[in-house]
N, C-alpha and C positions, 0 to 999 in steps of 0.2 A: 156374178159369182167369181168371174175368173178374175176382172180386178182387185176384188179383195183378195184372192189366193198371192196375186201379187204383191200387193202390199205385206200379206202378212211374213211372207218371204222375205221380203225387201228388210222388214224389221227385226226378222227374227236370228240376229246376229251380232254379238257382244259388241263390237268398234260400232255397227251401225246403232245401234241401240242409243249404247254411250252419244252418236252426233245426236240422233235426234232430243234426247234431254239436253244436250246443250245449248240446242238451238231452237230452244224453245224457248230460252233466258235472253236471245241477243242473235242480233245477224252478226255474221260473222265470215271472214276471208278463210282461205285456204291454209294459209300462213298461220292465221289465227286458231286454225283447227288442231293442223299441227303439234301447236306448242300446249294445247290442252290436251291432246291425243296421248302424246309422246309418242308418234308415228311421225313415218317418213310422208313426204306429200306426193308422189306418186300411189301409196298405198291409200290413202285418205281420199285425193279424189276418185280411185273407183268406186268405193264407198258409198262416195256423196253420189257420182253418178247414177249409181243403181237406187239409191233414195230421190234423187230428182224425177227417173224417170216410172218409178212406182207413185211419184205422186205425194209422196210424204215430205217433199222439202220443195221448197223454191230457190230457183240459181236466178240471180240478174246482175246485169254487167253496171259496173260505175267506171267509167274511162277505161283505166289498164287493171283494173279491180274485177274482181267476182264475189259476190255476198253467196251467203246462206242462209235461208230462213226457215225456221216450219211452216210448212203448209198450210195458208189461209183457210180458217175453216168455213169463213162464206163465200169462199169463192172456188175452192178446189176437193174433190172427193174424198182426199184422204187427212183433210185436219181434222175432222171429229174421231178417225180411229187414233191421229198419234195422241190427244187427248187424252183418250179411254189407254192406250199404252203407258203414257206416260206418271198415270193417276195410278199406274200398280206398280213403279219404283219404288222400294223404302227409303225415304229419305237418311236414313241412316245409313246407308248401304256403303262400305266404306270405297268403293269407286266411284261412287257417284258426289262423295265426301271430296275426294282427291279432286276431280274434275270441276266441281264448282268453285273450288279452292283456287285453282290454274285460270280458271274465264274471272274470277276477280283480276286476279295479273293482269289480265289481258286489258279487263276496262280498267284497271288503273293505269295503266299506261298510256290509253286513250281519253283520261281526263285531267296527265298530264298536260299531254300534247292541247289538248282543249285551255285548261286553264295557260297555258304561254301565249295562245295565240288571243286569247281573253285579253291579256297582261300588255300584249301589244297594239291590240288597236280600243282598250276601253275608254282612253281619251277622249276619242273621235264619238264612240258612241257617246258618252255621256254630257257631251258637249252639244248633240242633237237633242238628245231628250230635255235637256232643261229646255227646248225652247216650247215644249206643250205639255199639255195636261199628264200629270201620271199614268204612268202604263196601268198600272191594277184597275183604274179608273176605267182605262177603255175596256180591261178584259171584263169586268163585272157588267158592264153594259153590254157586252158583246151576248154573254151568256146569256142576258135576261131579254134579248131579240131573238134565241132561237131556241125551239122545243128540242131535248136531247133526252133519247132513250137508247138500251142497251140496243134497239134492233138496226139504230142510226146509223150511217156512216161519212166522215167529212175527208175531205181532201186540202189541204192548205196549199196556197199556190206561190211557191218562194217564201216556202217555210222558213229561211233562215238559221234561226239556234233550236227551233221548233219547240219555244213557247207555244203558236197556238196550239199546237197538239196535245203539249201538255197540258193545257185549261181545259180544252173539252175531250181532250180522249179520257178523263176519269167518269164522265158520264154516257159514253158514248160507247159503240160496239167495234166499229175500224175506224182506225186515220191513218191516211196516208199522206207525208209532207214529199213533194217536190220542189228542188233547188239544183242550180245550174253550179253554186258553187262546191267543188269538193270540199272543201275548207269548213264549210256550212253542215255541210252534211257530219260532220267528223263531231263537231259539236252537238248536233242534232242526236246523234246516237248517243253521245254519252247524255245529256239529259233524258231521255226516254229508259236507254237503259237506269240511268239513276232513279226515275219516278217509276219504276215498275211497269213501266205500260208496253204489256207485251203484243195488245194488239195494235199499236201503233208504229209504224213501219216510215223509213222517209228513203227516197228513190232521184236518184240522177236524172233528171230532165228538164227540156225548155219549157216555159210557160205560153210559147206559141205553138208546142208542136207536144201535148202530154203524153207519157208514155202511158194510158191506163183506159180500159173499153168505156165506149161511150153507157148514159146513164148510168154510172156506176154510184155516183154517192148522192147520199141526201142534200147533203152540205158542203159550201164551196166556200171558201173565205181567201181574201185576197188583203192582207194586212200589211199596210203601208210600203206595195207591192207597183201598185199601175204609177204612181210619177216616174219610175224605173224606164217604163213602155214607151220604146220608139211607137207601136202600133197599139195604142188600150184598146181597140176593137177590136181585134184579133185577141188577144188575149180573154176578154168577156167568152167571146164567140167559141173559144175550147174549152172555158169555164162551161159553159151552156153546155156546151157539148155533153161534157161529162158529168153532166147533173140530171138524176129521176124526173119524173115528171112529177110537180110537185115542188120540187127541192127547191133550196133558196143560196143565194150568192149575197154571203154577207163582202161588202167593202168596205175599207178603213181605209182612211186616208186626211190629205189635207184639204181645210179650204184653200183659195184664190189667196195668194201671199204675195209680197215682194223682196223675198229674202235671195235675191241672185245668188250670192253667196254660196247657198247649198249645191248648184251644177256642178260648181269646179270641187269644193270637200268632200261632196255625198254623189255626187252623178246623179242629180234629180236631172231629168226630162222635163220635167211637170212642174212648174211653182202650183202645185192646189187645183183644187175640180171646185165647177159651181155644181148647183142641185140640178142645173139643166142641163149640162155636159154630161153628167151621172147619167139625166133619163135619157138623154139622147143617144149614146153607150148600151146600155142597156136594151132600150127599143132596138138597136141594130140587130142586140142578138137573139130578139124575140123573148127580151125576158120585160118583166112590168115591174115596177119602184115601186113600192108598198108600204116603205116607212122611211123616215132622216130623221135622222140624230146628232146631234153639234155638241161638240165637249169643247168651249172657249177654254184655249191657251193664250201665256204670251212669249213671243209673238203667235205661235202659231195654233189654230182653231183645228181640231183632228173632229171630223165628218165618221159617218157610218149610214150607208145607203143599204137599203134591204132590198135586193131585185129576188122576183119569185119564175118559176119558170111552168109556165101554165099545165095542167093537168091534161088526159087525152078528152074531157069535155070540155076544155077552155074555161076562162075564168076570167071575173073582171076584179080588177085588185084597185082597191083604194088605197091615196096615199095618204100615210100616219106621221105627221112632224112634230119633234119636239116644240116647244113654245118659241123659242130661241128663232128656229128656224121656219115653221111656218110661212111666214111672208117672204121667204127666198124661196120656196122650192118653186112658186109657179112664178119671180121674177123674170123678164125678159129680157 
């Protein structure tokens, strides 16, 4: 009873009101609030404080940065009431008119900045991707290896421009993308904000060290993420961590190549994984292969391992291979 008395407190206040419907559309900085507010930012962060600390927002740090989000409603007590608050603004309402008018500003200025830095390195991307199968190609394969319902939740690990979130957060209930680069992330948010998906969230951190409780998601996906890895054990090993019991750790990656080439233009670690390096990985971190999948490029062959992370009665998982790959996954 007295939490809610808090929270209802915490909401029941025109500036706080106003953040929380904005920040229901988009995370967003201080700075950023500001210019939608038309308030000063010492005023704005008390605001936010007293919403952080009722529980109706979330604050997390990206380097010299601070976000804002509404409150996770599977994971913290007070996203189902900003919800139910937020379901009796009129959309018409003409302050709520003017504010969403200002957070467009905002992300247009942020898909600026996203499109320039597109504009400078699309070379380099597009010069890697000719060398393997089309992307859509893997994503549609990707989706048809894993069951997604609204009650789901994935984690992508070095999310990137946060594509994968955008293919399965429309079927799914949370995702959360992790990436070490700010740059990434800046991108990441303007397409999520662009594709609407407001449960999906992307966050500042190492993929050896994740910011996020253990068993938290159903799904873990690591897309064309471990040749990056000085340590891929380590990185499986906080995958595992952070996955249900149950859950499954999709990988994408390449096969065994000899394109040296890529260390010094892409910083690959990794020329390509076999089917055995995969289960041997895998088995480190107590998870089991259960299915390969081979999508032939030229030059390069993009893999997709399925490790499952055993239930609290354990479980013996067979492995399922495309035709292609059958006779490699148990080569020696």
């Amino acid at each position: 009873m007295q939490n809610l008395l808090i929270q209802l407190k915490a909401a029941a206040e025109e500036t706080r009101l106003r953040i929380l419907a904005i920040c229901a559309y988009s995370e967003l900085t201080v700075t950023e609030l500001t210019h939608v507010l038309g308030q000063s930012q010492p005023r704005v962060s008390r605001h936010l404080k007293l919403l952080c600390d009722a529980g109706l927002l979330h604050r997390f740090r990206e380097g010299t940065w601070v976000f804002y989000r509404r409150a996770d409603s599977a994971q913290m007590g007070g996203g189902g009431l900003v919800d139910s608050i937020l379901a009796r603004i009129p959309e018409n309402d003409p302050q709520f008119l003017r504010d969403m008018q200002r957070l467009a500003e905002v992300r247009q200025t942020r898909q600026t900045a996203a499109d320039a830095y597109f504009r400078e390195n699309a070379a380099e991307w597009d010069r890697l991707r000719s060398f393997h199968v089309d992307e859509a190609e893997v994503e549609d394969k990707m989706l048809s290896l894993v069951p997604r319902t609204r009650d789901q939740s994935i984690i992508d690990i070095g999310t990137g421009t946060g594509r994968i979130l955008e293919v399965f957060g429309r079927t799914m209930g949370r995702g959360v993308g992790i990436d070490l680069s700010h740059e990434m992330l800046s991108l990441a948010r303007t397409r999520l904000d662009g594709a609407g998906l407001r449960e999906c969230q992307v966050r500042h951190g190492d993929m050896y060290k994740l910011p996020v409780d253990d068993a938290d998601f159903d799904i873990a996906t690591l897309h064309l993420v471990l040749h990056y890895a000085d340590d891929p054990v380590t990185v499986i090993q906080e995958a595992e961590r952070v996955m249900a019991p149950g859950g499954r750790l999709v990988i994408v990656d390449f096969a065994p190549h000899e394109m040296e080439g890529l260390r010094d233009s892409h910083a690959h670690r990794r020329l390509g994984f076999s089917d055995i390096e995969i289960q041997d990985l895998l088995a480190a971190a107590d998870l089991e292969l259960s299915r390969i999948e081979s999508l032939p490029g030229e030059p390069l062959t993009v893999k997709i391992w399925i490790g499952e992370k055993r239930t609290a009665e354990g479980s013996d998982v067979a492995i399922a291979c495309s035709p292609a790959t059958e006779k490699e996954a148990y080569r020696s």
